[in-house]
C-alpha positions in Angstrom: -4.3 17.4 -41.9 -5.0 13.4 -43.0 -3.8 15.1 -46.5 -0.6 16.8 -45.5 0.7 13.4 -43.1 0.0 11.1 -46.5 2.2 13.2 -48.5 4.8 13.2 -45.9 4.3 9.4 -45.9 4.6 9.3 -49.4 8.1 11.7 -49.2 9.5 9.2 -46.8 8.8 6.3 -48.4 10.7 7.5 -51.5 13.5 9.0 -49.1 14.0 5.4 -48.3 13.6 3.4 -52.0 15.7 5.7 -53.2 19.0 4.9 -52.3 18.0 1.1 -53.7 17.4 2.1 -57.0 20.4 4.2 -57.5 22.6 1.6 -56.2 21.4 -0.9 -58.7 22.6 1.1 -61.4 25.8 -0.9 -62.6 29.4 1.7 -62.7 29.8 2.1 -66.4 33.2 0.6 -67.3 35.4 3.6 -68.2 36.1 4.0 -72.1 39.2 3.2 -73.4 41.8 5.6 -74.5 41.3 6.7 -77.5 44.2 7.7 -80.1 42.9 10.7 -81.9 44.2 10.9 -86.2 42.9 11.3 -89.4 43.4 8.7 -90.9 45.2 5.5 -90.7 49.1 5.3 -90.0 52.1 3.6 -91.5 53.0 1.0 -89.2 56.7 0.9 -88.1 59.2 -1.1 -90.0 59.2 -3.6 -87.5 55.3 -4.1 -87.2 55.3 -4.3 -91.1 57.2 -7.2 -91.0 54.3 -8.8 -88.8 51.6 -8.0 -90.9 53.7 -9.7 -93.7 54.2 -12.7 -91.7 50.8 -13.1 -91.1 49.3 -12.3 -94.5 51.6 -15.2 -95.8 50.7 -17.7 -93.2 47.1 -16.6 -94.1 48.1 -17.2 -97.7 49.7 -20.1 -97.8 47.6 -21.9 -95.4 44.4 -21.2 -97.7 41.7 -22.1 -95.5 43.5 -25.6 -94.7 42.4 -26.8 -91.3 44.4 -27.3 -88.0 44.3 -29.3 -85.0 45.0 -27.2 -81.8 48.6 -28.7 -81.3 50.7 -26.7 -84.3 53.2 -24.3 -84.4 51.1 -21.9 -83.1 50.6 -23.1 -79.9 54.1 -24.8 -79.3 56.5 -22.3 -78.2 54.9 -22.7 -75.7 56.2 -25.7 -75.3 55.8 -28.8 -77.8 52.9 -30.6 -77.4 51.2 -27.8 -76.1 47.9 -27.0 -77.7 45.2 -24.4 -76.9 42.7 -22.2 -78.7 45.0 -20.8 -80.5 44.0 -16.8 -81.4 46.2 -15.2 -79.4 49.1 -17.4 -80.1 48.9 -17.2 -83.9 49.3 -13.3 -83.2 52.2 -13.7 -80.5 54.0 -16.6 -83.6 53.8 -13.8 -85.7 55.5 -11.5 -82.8 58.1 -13.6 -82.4 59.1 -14.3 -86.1 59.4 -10.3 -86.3 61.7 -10.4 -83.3 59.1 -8.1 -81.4 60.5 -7.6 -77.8 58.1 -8.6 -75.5 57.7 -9.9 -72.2 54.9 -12.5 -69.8 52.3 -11.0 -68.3 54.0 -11.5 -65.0 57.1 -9.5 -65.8 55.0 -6.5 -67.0 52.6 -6.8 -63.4 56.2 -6.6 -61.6 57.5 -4.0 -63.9 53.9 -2.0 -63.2 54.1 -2.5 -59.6 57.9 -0.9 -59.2 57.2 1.7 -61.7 56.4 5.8 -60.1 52.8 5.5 -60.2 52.6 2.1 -59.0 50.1 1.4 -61.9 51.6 1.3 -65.5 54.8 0.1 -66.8 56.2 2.9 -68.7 57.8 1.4 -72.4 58.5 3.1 -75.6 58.6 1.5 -79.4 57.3 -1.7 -80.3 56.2 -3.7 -77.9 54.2 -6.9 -77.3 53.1 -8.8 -74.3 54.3 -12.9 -74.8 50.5 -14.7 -74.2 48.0 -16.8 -75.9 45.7 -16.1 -73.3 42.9 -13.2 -74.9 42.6 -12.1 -71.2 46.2 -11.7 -70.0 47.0 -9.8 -73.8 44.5 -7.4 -72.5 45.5 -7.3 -69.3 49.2 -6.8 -70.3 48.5 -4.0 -72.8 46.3 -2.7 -69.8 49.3 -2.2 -67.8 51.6 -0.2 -70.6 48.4 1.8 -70.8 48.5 1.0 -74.8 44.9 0.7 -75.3 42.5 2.3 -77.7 39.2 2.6 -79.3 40.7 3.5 -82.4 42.1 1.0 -85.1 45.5 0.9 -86.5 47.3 -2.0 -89.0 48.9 -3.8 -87.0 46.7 -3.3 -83.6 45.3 -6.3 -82.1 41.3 -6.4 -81.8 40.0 -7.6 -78.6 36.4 -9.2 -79.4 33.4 -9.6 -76.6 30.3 -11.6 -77.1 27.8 -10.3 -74.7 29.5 -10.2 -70.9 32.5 -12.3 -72.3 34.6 -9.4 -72.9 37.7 -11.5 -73.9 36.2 -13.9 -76.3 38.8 -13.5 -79.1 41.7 -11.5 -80.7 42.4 -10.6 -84.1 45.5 -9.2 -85.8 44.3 -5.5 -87.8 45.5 -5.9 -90.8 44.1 -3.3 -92.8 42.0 0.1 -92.1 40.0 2.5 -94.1 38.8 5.6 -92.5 35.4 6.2 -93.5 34.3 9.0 -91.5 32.5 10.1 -88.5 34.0 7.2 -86.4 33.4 4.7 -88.8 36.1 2.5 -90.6 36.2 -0.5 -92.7 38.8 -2.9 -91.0 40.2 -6.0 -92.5 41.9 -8.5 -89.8 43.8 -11.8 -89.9 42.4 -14.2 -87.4 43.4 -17.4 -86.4 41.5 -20.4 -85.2 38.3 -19.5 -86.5 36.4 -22.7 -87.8 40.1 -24.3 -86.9 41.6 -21.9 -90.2 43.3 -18.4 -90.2 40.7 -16.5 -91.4 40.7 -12.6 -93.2 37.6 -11.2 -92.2 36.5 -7.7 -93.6 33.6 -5.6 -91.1 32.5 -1.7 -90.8 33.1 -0.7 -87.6 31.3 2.4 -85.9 33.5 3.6 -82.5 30.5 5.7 -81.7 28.3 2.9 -81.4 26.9 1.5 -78.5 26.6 -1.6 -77.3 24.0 -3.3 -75.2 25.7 -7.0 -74.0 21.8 -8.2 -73.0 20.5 -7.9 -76.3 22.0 -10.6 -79.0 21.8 -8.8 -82.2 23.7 -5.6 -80.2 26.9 -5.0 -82.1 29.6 -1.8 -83.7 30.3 -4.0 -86.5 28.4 -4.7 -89.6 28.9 -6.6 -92.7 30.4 -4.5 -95.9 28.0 -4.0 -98.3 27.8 -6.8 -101.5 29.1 -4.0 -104.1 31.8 -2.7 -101.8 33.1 -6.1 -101.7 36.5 -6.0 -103.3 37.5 -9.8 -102.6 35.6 -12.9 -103.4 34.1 -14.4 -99.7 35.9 -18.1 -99.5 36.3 -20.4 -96.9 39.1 -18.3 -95.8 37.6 -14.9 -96.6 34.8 -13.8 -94.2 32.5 -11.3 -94.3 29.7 -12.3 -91.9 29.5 -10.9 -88.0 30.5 -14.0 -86.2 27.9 -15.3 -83.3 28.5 -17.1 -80.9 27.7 -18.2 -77.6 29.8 -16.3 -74.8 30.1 -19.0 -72.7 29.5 -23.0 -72.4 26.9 -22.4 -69.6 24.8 -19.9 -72.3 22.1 -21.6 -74.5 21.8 -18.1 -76.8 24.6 -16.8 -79.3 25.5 -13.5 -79.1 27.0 -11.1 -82.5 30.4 -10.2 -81.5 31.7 -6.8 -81.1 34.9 -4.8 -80.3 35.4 -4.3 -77.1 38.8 -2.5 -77.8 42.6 -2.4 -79.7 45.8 -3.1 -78.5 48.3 -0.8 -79.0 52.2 -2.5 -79.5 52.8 1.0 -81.3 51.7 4.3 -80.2 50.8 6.5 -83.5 53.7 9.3 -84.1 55.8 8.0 -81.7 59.4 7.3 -82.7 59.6 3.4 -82.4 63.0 3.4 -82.8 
């Protein structure tokens, strides 16, 4: 009898613990949509003209430094200067005549559109912000993006829990095979330059943002290296720490791609 009430003990204690452990279990963030194709597309016309843009402010700049007021940063107004990622990418936009609108016009589009949710928009599009968080958040809301890379994409990097910690223009893309590709970006404000950096990426990867080595990119291999690293050529994972309250640096990693094309779709 003493052994049948300890085991019912025993049953109720785990009744009880039970629904404590299960709630500590973090929802897992939803993946992002992912684009399926063979290989890499040709970008519109339009989006072409972008990647040309960039690759000759790349070029021409050749690894000279700049402060964070530049041309970059002012149409946003002059004098304006910021960490300036996302507004070397949105320059580049904007010299290609990309339509675009602020992040508030797209929340207001998404909120009078059918579902209430996403802004429905066809061809090229682009969403007018430096900010890495409101470019996600805008491409969120045209439900444009992916886990898959294309030229012309924009990469959305996270460094541990800082999911927004910087944004890259894709540039290039090999397809390697079984979810792996060999992506070569243009990058602006890294080390104060624009910056080509050339990584393997694995989709299929996973991620673990506690551990600081944790990553789905990884440097090419020294023979496969078909350009000579420079100061504005880049090979290395960059590191870093994901916030100013973090002692630690953290390998950064794709979080996901931004989509101001959707593959086979007419863009004119």
């Amino acid at each position: 009898m003493k052994r049948l009430l300890r085991g019912l003990c025993a049953l109720l204690l785990m009744t009880l613990l039970l629904p404590t452990a299960l709630a500590a279990k973090a929802t897992p963030t939803p993946p992002p949509v992912a684009i399926s194709t063979e290989a890499p597309v040709q970008p519109p016309e339009q989006i072409q003209q972008v990647l040309d843009i960039a690759y000759n402010e790349w070029k021409e700049l050749d690894g000279k430094t700049l402060k964070n007021v530049n041309k970059y940063t002012e149409w946003r107004g002059k004098g304006i200067g910021f960490g300036w990622c996302g507004g070397y990418i949105t320059w580049c936009m904007m010299q290609a005549n990309v339509e675009m609108e602020e992040l508030e016009a797209v929340k207001k589009a998404a909120k009078e559109s059918e579902d209430g949710v996403f802004v429905q928009v066809e061809g090229v599009h682009h969403v007018k912000e430096a900010s890495v968080g409101k470019l996600l958040r805008g491409y969120q809301l045209m439900n444009r993006t992916t886990n898959v890379p294309q030229p012309g994409f924009l990469l959305v990097y996270g460094c541990s829990f800082n999911k927004t910690i910087h944004v890259a223009l894709v540039y290039d893309v090999k397809d390697l095979g079984d979810g792996k590709y060999r992506i070569t970006t243009l990058e602006g404000n890294m080390a104060s330059r624009v910056k080509m950096y050339i990584h393997d990426y694995d989709m299929n990867a996973e991620v673990n943002t506690n551990k600081k080595t944790s990553t789905n990119l990884s440097e090419v291999p020294e023979d496969e290296r078909e350009i000579p690293a420079s100061d504005c050529v880049d090979y290395t994972v960059v590191t870093a720490k994901p916030s100013n309250s973090t002692s630690g640096k953290y390998a950064y990693y794709v979080n996901c791609f931004l989509m101001p094309y959707v593959p086979g779709e007419d863009a004119e």
